[in-house]
N, C-alpha and C positions, 0 to 999 in steps of 0.2 A: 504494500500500500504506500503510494508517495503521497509526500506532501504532507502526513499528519504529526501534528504540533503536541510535545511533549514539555511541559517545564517544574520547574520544581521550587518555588519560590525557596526553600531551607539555601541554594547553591547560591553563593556569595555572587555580588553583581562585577564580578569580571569582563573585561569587552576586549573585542579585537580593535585594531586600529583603525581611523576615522578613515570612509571610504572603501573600508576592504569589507569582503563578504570570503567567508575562511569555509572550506568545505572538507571534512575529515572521513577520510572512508574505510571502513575497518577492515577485517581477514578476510581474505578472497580466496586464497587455498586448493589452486588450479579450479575455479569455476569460471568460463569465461560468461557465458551466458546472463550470470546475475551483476556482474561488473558491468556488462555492456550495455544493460538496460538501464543500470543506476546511473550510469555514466550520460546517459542521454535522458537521463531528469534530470541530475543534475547541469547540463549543460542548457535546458530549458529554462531551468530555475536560475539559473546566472544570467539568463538574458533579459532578466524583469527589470526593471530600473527599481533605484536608482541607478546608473551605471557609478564603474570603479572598479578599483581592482578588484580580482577574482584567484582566490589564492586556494589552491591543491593538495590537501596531503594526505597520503597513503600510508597506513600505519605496516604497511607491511605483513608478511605471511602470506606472501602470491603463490608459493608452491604447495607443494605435498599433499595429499590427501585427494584431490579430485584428479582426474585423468585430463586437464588443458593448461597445465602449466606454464607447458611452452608459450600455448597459444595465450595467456594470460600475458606473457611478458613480453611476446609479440605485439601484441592490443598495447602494450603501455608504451612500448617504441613506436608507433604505429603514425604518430599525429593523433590520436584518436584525441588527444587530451591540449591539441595547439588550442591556445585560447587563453590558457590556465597560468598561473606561477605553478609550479607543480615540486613538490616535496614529497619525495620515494624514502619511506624509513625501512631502516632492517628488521625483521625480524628474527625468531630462534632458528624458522625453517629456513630461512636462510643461511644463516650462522651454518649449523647443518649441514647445510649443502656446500658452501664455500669449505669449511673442514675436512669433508669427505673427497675433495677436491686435490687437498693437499695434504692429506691422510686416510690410507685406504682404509684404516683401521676403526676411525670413525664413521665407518660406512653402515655397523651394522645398528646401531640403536634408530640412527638416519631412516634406515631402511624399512625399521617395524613402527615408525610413528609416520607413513606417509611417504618415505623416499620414494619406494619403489611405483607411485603414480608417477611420480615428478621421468623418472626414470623412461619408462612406459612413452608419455609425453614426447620424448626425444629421439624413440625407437630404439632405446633398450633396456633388453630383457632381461630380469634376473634369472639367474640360473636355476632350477628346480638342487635340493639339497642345501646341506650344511654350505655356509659361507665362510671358507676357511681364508687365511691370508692371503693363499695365488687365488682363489675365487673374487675376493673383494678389488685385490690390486686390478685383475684385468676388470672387474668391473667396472673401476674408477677411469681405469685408461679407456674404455669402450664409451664414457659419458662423457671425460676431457674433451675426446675426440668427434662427437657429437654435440656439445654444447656450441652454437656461432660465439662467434669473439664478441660481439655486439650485448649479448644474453651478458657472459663473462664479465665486461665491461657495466653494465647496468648493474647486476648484482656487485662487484669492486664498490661500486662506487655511493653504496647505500648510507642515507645518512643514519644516527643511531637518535637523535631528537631535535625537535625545532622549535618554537618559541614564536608566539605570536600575541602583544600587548598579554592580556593577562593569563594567557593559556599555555601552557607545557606539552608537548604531544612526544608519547614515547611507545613503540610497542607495549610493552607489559607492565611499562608504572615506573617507579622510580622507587629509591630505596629512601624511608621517611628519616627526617633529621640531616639530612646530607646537601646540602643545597645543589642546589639543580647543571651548572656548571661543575660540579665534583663528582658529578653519579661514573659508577662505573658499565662499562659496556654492558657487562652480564646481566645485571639488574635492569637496568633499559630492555633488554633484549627475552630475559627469561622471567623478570621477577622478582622482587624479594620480597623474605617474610614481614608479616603482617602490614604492606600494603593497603589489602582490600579491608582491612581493619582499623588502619589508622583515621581518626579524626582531623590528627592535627592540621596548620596552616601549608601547605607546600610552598606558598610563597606563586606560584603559580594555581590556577585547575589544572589539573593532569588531563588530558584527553590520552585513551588507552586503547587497544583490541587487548587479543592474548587471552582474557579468562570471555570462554564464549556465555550466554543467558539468553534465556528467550527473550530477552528487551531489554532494551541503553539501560546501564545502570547510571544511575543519577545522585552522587553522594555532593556535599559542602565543598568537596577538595578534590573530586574526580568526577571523569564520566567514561564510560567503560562502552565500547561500541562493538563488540564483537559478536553477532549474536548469530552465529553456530552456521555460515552457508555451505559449508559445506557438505553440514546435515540437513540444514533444514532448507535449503535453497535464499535464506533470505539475508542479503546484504544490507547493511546501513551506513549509512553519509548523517552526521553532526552538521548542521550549520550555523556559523558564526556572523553574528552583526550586530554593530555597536553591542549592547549587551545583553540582544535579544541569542535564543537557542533554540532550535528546530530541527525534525529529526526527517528524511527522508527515506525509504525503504523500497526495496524490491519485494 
């Protein structure tokens, strides 16, 4: 369902910067299909006035788990998204997959939370049996050598958080008490404990994916956008302006 409006009065009145219209779009997880359609509401909804900037950000986790990875990161070099400021964050699955890259040995936990779609995606196959060390190595070299440089190149080059007037946007949260220039990659990227627990000030709103729920979770000091498409088909877009917040869905 696009277009419907959730707010939370308890969520302190943080605003993006005057002008900009900020649009945040959670785990996509090789589904191209719910990207493609969110991407073209969102690009309706950017065309409303007021005009001004029009700012992009992707929290990242475009692989694993669904069968269009590729095509997912295809879509995102594509143009599809000329128009936008656009900010590509990392995710773990990618972390993941860039590891397994340059260590075959990290290939096998990669491989049982999703790799092996990601895999699939590029035309290749895991091998049926045990993944022993020559099994994983040639598997890594068989996906080196099918990955374009271009894919390679976009994944390098992922940011791990970004920052917009009063919002934080990180894959999976930031670590509480730590200020937000100090976080460490792993925390951005995977997590840390009690996150989704902390009340405290972050000094930002954290905008998140990473932990998926059937709907935006909506706290004082976060708002959590991941809500499960890979299971459940349905992607969602945060939208920011002045210090209004709206939620758009596939």
């Amino acid at each position: 369902m696009a277009g419907r409006g959730l707010r939370n009065p308890a969520v302190p009145a943080a605003s993006v910067p005057p002008g900009s219209r900020v649009y945040a779009i959670g785990d996509v997880h090789g589904h191209l299909g719910p990207l493609a359609r969110l991407t073209e509401t969102v690009r309706r909804d950017a065309a409303r006035p007021p005009g001004g900037r029009r700012v992009l950000v992707l929290l990242g986790d475009y692989v694993d788990r669904g069968l269009e990875s590729r095509q997912v990161i295809d879509f995102l070099l594509s143009g599809a998204l000329d128009g936008f400021e656009t900010v590509f964050l990392k995710g773990n699955h990618e972390a993941w997959l860039l590891a397994f890259l340059d260590d075959a040995s990290a290939g096998r936990p990669w491989l049982a939370a999703g790799g092996k779609a990601t895999l699939v995606s590029y035309g290749v196959r895991t091998p049926p049996g045990p993944l022993g060390r020559h099994r994983l190595e040639a598997l890594r070299g068989a996906f080196a050598a099918a990955l374009p440089d271009a894919h390679r190149a976009f994944l390098g080059a992922l940011a791990t958080r970004h920052a917009e007037g009063g919002y934080a946007f990180a894959h999976a949260g930031i670590r509480p008490g730590t200020p937000l220039e100090a976080q460490r990659e792993e925390d951005l990227l995977w997590g840390a404990d009690g996150f989704a627990e902390d009340e405290g000030d972050h000094g930002k709103v954290v905008v998140h994916g990473h932990s998926a729920a059937a709907e935006p979770v909506v706290r004082r000091n976060r708002i959590g956008i991941d809500t499960g498409a890979y299971a459940t088909g349905r992607l969602t877009c945060l939208v920011l302006e002045g210090s209004s917040r709206r939620f758009l869905s596939t």
